[in-house]
C-alpha positions as CSV (number, residue, x, y, z in Angstrom):
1,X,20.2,25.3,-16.3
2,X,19.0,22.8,-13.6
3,X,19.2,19.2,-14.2
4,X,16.0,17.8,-14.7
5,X,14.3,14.4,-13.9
6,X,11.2,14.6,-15.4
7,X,8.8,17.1,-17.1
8,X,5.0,17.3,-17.6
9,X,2.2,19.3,-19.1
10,X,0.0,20.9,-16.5
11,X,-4.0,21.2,-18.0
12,X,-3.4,24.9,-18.9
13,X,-0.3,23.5,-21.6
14,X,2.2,25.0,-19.9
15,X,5.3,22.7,-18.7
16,X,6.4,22.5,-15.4
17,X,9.8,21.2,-14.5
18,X,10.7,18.7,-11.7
19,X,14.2,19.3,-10.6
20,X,16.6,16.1,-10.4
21,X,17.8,17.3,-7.0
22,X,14.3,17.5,-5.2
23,X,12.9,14.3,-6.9
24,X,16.0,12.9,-5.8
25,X,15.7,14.0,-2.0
26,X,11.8,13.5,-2.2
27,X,12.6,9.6,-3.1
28,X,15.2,9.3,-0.7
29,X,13.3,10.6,2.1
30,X,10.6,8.5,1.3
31,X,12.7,5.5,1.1
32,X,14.2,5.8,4.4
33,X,10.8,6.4,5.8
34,X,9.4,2.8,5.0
35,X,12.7,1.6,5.5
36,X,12.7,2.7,9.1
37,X,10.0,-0.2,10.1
38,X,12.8,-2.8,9.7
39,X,15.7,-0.8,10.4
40,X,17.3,0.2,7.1
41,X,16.3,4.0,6.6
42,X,20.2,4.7,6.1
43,X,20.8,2.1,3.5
44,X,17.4,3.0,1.9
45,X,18.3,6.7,2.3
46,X,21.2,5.8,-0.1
47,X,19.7,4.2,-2.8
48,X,17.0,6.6,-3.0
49,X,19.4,9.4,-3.5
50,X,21.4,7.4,-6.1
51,X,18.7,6.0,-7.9
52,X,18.7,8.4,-10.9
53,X,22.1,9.7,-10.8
54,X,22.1,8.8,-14.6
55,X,19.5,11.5,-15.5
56,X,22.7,13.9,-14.6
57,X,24.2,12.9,-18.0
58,X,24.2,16.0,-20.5
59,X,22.6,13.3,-23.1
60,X,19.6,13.1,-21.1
61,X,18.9,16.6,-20.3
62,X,19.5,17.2,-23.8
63,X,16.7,13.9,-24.4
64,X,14.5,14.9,-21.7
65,X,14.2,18.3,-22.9
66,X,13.8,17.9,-26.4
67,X,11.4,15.3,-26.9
68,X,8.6,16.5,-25.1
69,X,6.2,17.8,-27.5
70,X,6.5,21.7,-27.5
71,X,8.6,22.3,-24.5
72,X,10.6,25.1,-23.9
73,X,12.4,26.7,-21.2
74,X,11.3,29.7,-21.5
75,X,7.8,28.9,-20.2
């Protein structure tokens, strides 16, 4: 099972999963992108890819998983 960072219900009820890793990357690259203008896409980089780390934590996947209405992984 892939860590997960956040969920949500798409308008037919089904729930579609967003992947810790790729919101991870997605904020990092986006990070570094604004950060460019003033010369701190590395830094920015950095913190965008640590910014959740925490949501790694078996309590939260258990949380994040279980208290979202009728989620389940099989959908």
């Amino acid at each position: 099972m892939k860590p997960v960072a956040h969920l949500r219900q798409l308008e037919d009820l089904r729930w579609e999963e967003h992947l810790l890793l790729n919101h991870l990357t997605h904020v990092a690259d986006m990070a570094a992108e604004f950060a460019a203008e003033f010369d701190n896409a590395d830094w920015l980089r950095i913190a965008g890819s640590w910014h959740d780390l925490g949501k790694y934590n078996p309590l939260w996947q258990e949380y994040i998983r279980n208290n979202n209405g009728n989620y389940t992984e099989e959908e």
